[in-house]
C-alpha positions as CSV (number, residue, x, y, z in Angstrom):
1,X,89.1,-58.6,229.2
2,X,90.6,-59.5,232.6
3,X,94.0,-58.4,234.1
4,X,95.4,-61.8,233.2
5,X,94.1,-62.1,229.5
6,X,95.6,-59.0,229.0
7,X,99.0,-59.9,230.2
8,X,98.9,-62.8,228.2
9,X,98.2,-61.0,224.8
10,X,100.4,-58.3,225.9
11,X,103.4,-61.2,226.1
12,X,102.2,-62.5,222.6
13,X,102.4,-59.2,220.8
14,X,105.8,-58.8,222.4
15,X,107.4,-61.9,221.7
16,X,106.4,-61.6,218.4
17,X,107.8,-58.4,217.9
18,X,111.3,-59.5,220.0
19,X,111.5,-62.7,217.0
20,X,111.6,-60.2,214.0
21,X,113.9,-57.4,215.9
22,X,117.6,-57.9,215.1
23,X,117.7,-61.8,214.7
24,X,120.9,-63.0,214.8
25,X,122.6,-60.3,217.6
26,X,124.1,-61.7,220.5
27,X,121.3,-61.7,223.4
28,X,118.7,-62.4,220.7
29,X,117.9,-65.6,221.6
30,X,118.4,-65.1,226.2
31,X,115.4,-62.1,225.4
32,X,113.2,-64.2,223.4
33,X,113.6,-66.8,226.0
34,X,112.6,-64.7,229.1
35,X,109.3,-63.8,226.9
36,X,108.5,-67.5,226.1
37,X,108.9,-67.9,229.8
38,X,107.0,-65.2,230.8
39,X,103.9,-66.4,228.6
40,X,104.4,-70.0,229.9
41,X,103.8,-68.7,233.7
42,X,100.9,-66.8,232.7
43,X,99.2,-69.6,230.8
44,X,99.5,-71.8,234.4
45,X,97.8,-69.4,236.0
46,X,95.1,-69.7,232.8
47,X,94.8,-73.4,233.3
48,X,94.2,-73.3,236.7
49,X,98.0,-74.8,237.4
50,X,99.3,-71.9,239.3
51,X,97.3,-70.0,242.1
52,X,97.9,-66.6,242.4
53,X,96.7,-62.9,243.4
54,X,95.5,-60.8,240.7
55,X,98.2,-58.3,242.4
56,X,100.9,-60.3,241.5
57,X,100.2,-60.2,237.6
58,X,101.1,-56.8,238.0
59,X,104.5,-57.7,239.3
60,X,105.3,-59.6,235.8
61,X,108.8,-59.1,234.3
62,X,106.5,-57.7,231.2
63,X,107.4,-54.2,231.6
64,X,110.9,-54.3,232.0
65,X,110.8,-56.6,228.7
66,X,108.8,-54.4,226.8
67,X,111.1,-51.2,228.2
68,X,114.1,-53.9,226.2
69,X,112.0,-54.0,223.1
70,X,111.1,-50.7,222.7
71,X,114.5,-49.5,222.9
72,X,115.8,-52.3,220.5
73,X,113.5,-50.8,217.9
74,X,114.5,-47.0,218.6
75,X,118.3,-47.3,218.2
76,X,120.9,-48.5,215.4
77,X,123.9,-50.7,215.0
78,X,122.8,-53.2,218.0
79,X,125.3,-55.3,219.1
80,X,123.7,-57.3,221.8
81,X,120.8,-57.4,224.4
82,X,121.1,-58.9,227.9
83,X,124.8,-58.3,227.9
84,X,126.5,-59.6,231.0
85,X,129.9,-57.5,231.5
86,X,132.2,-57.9,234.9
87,X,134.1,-54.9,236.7
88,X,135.7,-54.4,239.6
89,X,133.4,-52.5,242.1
90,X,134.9,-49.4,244.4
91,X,136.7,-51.8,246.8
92,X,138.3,-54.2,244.1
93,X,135.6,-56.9,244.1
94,X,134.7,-58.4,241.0
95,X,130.9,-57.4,240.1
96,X,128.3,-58.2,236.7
97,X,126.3,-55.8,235.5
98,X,123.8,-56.8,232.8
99,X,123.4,-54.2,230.0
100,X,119.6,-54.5,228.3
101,X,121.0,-52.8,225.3
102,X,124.7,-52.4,223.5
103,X,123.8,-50.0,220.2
104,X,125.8,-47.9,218.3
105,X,128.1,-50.3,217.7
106,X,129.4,-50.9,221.3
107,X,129.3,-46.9,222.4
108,X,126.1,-47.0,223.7
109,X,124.9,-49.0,226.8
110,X,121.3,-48.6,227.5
111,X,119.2,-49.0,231.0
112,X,115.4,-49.6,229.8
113,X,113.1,-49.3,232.7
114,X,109.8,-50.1,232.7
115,X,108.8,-49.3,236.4
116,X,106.5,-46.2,237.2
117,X,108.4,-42.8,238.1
118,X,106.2,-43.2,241.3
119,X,108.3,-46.0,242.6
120,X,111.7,-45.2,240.6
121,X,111.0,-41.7,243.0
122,X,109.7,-43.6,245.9
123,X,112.7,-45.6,246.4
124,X,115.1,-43.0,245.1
125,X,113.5,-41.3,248.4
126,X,113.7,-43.9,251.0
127,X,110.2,-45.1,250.7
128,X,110.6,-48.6,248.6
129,X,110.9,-51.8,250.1
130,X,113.8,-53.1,252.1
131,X,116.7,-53.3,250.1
132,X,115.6,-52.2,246.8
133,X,118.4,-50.6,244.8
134,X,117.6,-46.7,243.4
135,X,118.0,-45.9,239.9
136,X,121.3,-43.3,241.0
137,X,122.7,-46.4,242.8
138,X,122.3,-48.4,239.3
139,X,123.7,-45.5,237.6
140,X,126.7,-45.3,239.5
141,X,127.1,-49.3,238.8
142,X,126.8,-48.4,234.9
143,X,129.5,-45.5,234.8
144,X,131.4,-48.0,237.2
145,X,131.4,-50.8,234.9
146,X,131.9,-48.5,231.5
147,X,134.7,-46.6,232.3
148,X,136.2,-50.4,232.6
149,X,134.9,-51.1,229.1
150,X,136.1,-49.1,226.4
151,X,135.2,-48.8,223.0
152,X,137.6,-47.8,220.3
153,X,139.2,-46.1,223.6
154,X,136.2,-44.4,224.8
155,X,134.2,-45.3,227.7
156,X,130.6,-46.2,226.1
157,X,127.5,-43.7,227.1
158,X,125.1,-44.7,229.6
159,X,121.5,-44.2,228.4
160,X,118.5,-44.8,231.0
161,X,115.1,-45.2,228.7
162,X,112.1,-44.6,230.9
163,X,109.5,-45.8,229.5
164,X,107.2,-44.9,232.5
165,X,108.1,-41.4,233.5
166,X,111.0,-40.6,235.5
167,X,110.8,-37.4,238.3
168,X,112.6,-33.9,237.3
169,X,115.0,-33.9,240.5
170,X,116.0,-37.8,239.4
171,X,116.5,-37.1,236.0
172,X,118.7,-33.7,236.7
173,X,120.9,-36.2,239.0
174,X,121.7,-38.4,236.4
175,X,122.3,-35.6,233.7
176,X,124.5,-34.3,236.6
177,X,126.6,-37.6,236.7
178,X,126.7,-37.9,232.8
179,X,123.9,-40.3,232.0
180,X,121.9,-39.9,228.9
181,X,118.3,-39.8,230.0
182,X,115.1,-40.7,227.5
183,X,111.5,-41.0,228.3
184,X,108.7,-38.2,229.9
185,X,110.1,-36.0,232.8
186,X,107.2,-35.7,235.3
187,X,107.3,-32.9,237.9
188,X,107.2,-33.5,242.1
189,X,105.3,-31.6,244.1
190,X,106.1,-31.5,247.8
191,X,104.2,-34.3,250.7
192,X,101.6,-32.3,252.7
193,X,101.1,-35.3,254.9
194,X,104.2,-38.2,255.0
195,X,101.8,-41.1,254.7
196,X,99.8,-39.7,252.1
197,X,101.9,-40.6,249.0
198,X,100.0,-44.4,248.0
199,X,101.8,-46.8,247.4
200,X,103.0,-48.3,244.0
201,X,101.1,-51.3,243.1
202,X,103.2,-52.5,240.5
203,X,105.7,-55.1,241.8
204,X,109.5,-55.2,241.3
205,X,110.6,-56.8,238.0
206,X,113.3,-59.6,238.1
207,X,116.1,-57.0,236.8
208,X,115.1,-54.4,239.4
209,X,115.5,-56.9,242.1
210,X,119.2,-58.3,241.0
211,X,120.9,-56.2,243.6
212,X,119.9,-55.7,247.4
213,X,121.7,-54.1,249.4
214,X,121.9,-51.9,252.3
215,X,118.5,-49.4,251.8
216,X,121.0,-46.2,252.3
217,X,120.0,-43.1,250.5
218,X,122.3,-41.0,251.2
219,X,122.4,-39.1,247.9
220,X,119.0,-37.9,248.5
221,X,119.7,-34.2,248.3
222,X,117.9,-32.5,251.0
223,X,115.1,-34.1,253.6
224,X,111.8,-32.4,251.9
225,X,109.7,-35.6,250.7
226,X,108.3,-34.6,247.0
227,X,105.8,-37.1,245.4
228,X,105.4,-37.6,241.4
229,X,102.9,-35.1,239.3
230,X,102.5,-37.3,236.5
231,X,99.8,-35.2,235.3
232,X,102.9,-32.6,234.7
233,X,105.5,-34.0,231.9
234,X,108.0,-31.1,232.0
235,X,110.2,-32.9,228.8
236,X,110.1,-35.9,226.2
237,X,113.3,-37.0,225.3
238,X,113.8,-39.3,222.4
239,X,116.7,-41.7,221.4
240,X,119.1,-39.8,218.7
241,X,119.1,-41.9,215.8
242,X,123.1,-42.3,216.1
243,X,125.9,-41.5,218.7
244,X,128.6,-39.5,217.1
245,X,132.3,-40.8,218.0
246,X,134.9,-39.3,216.9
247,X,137.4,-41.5,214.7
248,X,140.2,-43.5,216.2
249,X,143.0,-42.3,214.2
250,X,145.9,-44.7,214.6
251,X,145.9,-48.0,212.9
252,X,148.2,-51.3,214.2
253,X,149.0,-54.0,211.5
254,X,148.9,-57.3,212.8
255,X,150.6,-60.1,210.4
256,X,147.8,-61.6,208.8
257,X,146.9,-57.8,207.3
258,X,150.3,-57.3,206.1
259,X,149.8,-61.1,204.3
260,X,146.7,-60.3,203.3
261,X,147.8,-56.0,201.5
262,X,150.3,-57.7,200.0
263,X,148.8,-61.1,198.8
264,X,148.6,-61.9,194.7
265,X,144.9,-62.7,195.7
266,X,144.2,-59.5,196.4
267,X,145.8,-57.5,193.8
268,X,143.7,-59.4,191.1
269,X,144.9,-62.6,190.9
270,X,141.7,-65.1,192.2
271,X,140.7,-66.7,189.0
272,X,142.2,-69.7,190.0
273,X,141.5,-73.3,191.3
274,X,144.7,-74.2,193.6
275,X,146.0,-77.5,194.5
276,X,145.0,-76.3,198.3
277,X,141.5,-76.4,199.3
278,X,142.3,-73.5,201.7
279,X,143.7,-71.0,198.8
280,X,140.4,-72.0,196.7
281,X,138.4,-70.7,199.3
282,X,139.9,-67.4,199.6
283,X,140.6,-66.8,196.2
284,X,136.6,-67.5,195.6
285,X,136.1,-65.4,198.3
286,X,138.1,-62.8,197.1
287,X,135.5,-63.0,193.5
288,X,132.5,-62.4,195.3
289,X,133.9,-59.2,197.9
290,X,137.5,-57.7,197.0
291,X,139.3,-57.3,200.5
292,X,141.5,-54.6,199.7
293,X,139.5,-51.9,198.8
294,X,138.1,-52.5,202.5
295,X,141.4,-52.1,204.4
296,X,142.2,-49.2,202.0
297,X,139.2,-47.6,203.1
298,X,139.9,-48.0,206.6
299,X,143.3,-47.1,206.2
300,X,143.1,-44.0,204.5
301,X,144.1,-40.6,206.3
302,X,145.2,-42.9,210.0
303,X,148.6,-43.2,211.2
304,X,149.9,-46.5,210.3
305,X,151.8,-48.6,212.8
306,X,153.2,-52.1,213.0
307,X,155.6,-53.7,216.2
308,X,158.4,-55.1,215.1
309,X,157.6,-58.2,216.6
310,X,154.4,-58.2,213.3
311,X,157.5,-57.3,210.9
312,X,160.1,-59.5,211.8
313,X,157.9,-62.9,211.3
314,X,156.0,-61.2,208.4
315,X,159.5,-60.9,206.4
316,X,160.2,-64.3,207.8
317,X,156.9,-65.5,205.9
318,X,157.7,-63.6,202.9
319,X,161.3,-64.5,202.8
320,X,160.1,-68.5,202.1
321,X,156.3,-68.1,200.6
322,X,156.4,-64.6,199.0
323,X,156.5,-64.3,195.3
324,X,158.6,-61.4,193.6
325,X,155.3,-59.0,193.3
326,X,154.3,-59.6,196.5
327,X,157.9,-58.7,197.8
328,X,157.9,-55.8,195.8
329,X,154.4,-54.5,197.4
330,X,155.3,-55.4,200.8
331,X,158.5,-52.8,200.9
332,X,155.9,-50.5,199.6
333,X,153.6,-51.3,202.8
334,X,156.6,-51.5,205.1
335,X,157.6,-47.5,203.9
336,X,154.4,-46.6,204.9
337,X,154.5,-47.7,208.4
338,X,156.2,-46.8,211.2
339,X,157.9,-49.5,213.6
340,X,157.5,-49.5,217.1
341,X,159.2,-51.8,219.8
342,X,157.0,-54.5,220.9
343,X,155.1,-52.8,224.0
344,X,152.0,-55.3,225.1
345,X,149.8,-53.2,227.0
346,X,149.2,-54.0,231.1
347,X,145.9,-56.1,230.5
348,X,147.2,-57.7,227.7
349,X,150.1,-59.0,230.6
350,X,147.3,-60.6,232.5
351,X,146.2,-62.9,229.7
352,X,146.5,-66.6,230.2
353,X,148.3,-68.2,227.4
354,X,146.2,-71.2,225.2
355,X,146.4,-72.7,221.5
356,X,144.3,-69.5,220.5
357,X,146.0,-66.9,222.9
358,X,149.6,-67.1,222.0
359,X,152.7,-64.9,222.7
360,X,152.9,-63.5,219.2
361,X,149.5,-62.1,219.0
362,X,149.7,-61.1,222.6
363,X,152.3,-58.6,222.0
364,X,151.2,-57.8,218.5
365,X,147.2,-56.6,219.7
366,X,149.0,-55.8,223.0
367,X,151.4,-53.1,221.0
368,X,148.5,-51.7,219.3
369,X,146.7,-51.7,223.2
370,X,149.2,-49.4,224.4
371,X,149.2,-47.1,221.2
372,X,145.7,-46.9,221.9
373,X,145.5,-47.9,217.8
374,X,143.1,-50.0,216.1
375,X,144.5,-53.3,215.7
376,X,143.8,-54.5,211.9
377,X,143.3,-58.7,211.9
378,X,142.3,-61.8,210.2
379,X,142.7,-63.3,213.5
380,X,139.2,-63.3,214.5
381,X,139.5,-66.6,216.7
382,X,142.6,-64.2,219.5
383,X,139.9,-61.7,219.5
384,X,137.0,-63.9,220.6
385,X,139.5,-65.5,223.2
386,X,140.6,-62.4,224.7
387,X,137.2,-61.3,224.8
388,X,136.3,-64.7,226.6
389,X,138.8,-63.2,229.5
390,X,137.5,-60.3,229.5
391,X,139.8,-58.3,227.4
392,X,138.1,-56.7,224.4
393,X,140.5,-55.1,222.1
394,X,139.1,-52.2,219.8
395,X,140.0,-54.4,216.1
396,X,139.0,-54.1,212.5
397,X,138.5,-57.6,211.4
398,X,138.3,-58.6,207.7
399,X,138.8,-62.2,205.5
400,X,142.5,-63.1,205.2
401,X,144.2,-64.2,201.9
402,X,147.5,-66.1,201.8
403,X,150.5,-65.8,199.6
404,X,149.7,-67.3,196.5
405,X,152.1,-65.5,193.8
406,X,154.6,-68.7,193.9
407,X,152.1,-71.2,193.9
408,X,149.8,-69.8,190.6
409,X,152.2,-72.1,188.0
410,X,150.7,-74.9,189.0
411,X,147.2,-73.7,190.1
412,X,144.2,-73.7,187.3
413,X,143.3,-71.0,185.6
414,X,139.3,-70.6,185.8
């Protein structure tokens, strides 16, 4: 079978793989793309459309994409492939870095590089082509960009997934600057003659090349030039099957929880068909998943917080909606909680205001910022807003239910 029938069943097997792997997750759809792209260059070149060197069928973006979906299929909770988050470099300047993997729920970022520890070392030793960014430089990026990131108020951990080798001393760096590292460890051996080494025939993929810069190495330790012993695999590292991060122990409630502990709806009261379609919905909602064992759950053992900004219109709403059962459980709630002056967190400041980013839930998941808390919400569409500028609040969303005590007399009994 020739180089380019090979790349095309190679792209096959993979997109077909990509299509079954976590459908649905955010990313799913940009990495399925980039395959179908990938198999519709190589089929020009079948036809006859596209003239190129058999060299350059080497230089596919095929290995960096498998490196994507083999890690996909090695690690849990993925939240999204292809991820595109902005920091602010060293000198203040607004940068994107593009994470191939998000798992663990948001605490992992992973790297997956499909490039041969021959260049990764090559380059790495300032023998790569002009401008071509090391793997330390793109770790330094990563820790850059996480530590601006946090999850649940933790910086996420970098993983780089080699899934062509990776040298000992580049691998010890890494480890040295607190990045996970997964895939074979290959030993060096030292250069007898400079010009010796051969050079790497496989090209630079598309996600290698984002960044070129300035072809500095200064972090090079030493001057002795070493060169890969791939023969020699001095470790195998594995994914672990789950990151363990220790539990965020204070909770912020935002209004639409306090509604929604207190509500008739959830304290058994959902066989009925009310005069609002809204109501309706939630109490059918409320049939097929009970809401309140989740936020009890969730609750449970945590240090319970509220701002008083969350109270004040919460009594407000319960003052003119709230039957006498649902008063009677909201004092409960309100005993449990402790009260806090309204304190929106610096970033939180920055927001620009809209219909969905208002100044109520800007000091409400702003309060719970600065506890460093886990703000509890209904309020799904603040969160996606926020996110939209870049602020990504560490929340426990669930379905809301209204106060429906005082409107049950003239609702229908199912």
């Amino acid at each position: 079978m020739s180089v380019l029938q090979q790349r095309i069943s190679s792209a096959q097997v993979l997109l077909q793989r990509a299509e079954q792997l976590c459908p649905g997750v955010e990313g799913h759809q940009k990495l399925c793309g980039k395959l179908q792209a990938e198999l519709r260059f190589l089929r020009r070149v079948e036809a006859g459309q596209l003239q190129v060197k058999e060299s350059h069928l080497h230089s596919t973006n095929l290995t960096h994409l498998t490196a994507i979906v083999e890690s996909v299929a090695s690690l849990e909770d993925v939240v999204a492939l292809l991820h595109v988050f902005t920091y602010q470099d060293a000198s203040g300047h607004r940068q994107t870095l593009v994470v191939d993997v998000v798992a663990n729920s948001g605490h992992t970022w992973v790297k997956a590089v499909g490039r041969k520890a021959e260049a990764l070392h090559n380059i790495w030793q300032g023998r790569g082509q002009y401008g071509d960014k090391s793997i330390i430089r793109q770790a330094e990026d990563f820790l850059q960009a996480s530590r601006q990131q946090p999850v649940l108020y933790r910086h996420p951990q970098i993983v780089f997934a080699f899934y062509n080798g990776v040298s000992s001393p580049m691998a010890d760096r890494l480890r040295d600057m607190g990045v996970s590292v997964r895939g074979d460890i290959v030993a060096v051996n030292a250069v007898t003659e400079e010009g010796s080494d051969e050079e790497e025939e496989e090209g630079e993929d598309e996600e290698e090349g984002e960044a070129k810069e300035d072809n500095r190495e200064e972090e090079v330790a030493g001057s002795e030039l070493t060169r890969v012993d791939r023969s020699t695999v001095v470790a195998s590292l594995a994914f672990p099957a789950q990151v363990q991060v220790e539990e965020c122990r204070r909770v912020n409630l935002d209004i639409t929880t306090l509604i929604t502990y207190v509500s008739s709806l959830s304290h058994g009261h959902c066989l009925f068909t009310f005069r609002e379609p809204v109501l309706t919905e939630q109490a059918a909602q409320e049939r097929r998943l009970q809401v309140l064992p989740q936020l009890d759950a969730f609750m449970a053992g945590k240090e319970l917080f509220a701002c008083r900004a969350a109270v004040t219109d919460f009594q407000l709403i319960l003052d003119t909606l709230g039957g006498p059962s649902e008063k009677e459980r909201a004092q409960t709630l309100l005993a449990r909680l402790r009260v806090v002056d309204d304190q929106p967190s610096e970033r939180t400041l920055r927001l620009t205001t809209s219909a969905k980013v208002n100044q109520r839930s800007l000091t409400i998941f702003g309060t719970g910022d600065s506890l460093r808390a886990v703000t509890m919400t209904a309020n799904s569409r603040f969160v996606r807003a926020a996110a939209n500028q870049d602020v990504r609040y560490s929340v426990f969303i669930h379905q809301p239910r209204a106060l429906t005590e005082g409107k049950e007399w003239r609702a229908t009994p199912i």
